[in-house]
C-alpha positions, 0 to 999 in steps of 0.5 A: 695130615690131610687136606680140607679144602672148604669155600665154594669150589672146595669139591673141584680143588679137592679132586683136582689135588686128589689126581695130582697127589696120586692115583685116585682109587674111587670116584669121590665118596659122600656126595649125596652127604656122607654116612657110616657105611662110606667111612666102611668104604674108606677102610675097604679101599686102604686095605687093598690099594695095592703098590705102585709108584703114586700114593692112594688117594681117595676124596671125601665129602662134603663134611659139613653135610655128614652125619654124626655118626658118620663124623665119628666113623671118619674121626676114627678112620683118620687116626686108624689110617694115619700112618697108612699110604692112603691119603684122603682129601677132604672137603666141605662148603661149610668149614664151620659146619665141620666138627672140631675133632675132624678140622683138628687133624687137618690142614685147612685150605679155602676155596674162593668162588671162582669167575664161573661159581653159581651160588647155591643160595641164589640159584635156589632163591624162587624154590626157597619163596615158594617153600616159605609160602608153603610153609606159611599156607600149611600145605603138605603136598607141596612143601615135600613136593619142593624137597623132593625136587631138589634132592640131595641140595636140601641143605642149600635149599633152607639156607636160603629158606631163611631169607624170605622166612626171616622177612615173614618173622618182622612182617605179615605172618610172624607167629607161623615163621617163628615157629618154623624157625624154631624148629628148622635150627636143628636142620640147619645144624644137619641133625637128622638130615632131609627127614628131619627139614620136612619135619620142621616145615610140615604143619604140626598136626 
């Protein structure tokens, strides 16, 4: 049964396990939030791992930031690889974010922060202020021009959008928020990734 590790420093105790457990055959896969053609790689990889004294080992994630169907590619992947010598480490930030299907097969191990861990909601608080007033302000430009900024830790990013959007929805600009919320949920959820983030926060036009 494979490892997920999930908490905060779940990636780093994921390779860390990966190279202890075995001979790591790629750098991690799904970083930039996995998709179809990464579970594709899974597959490619195991098929030719080769022999040698140390198991395959291979990590993947972070799978609270994949896609659907890349969800249901893995799903597939693990149970097609089950009896395989690959072994794959897993990892998210979010384990209630991973689905149910996946944390079935797996052996779930948490990750405390450790003395040096930089929260990502904190570290994208002022971005996440100065997207709230964009939002409020109906301001295009700059509301993608803070999502391009942060890349591939949108999904951080509104997390802590909800910080300062929650004090607009009891304070000053209520209606606006509201509506930004509304329509974030399904962003928060990972449903249809950072085309779907500037959807929610663009202006209705």
């Amino acid at each position: 049964m494979p490892f997920l590790f999930h908490g905060p420093e779940a990636r780093g105790r994921a390779v860390s396990h990966a190279n202890d457990a075995g001979r790591v055959l790629s750098e991690p896969i799904g970083d930039k939030g996995l998709k179809v053609d990464d579970a594709r790689c899974i597959v490619e990889l195991a098929s030719r791992s080769g022999v040698g004294d140390r198991s395959p080992t291979l990590v993947v994630g972070p799978l609270d930031r994949a896609t659907p169907e890349a969800a249901d590619a893995l799903l597939k992947t693990l149970e097609d690889l089950a009896e395989a010598p690959l072994k794959l480490v897993l990892w998210a930030d979010h384990l209630g974010e991973v689905v149910s299907t996946i944390r079935s097969r797996t052996q779930e191990i948490w990750c405390p922060p450790g003395p040096n861990y930089l929260d990502p909601l904190h570290v994208h608080e002022d971005q996440a202020q100065s997207l709230c007033e964009a939002v409020l302000a109906e301001d295009p430009v700059k509301i993608l021009g803070i999502l391009e900024e942060v890349d591939q830790d949108w999904p951080y990013l509104l997390r802590a959008l909800c910080i300062p959007l929650s004090r607009e929805i009891l304070g000053e600009n209520p209606e606006v928020a509201l509506r930004v919320w509304l329509r974030l949920r399904p962003a928060l959820d990972g449903r249809g990734g950072i085309l779907a983030a500037a959807d929610a926060l663009l202006p209705e036009m």
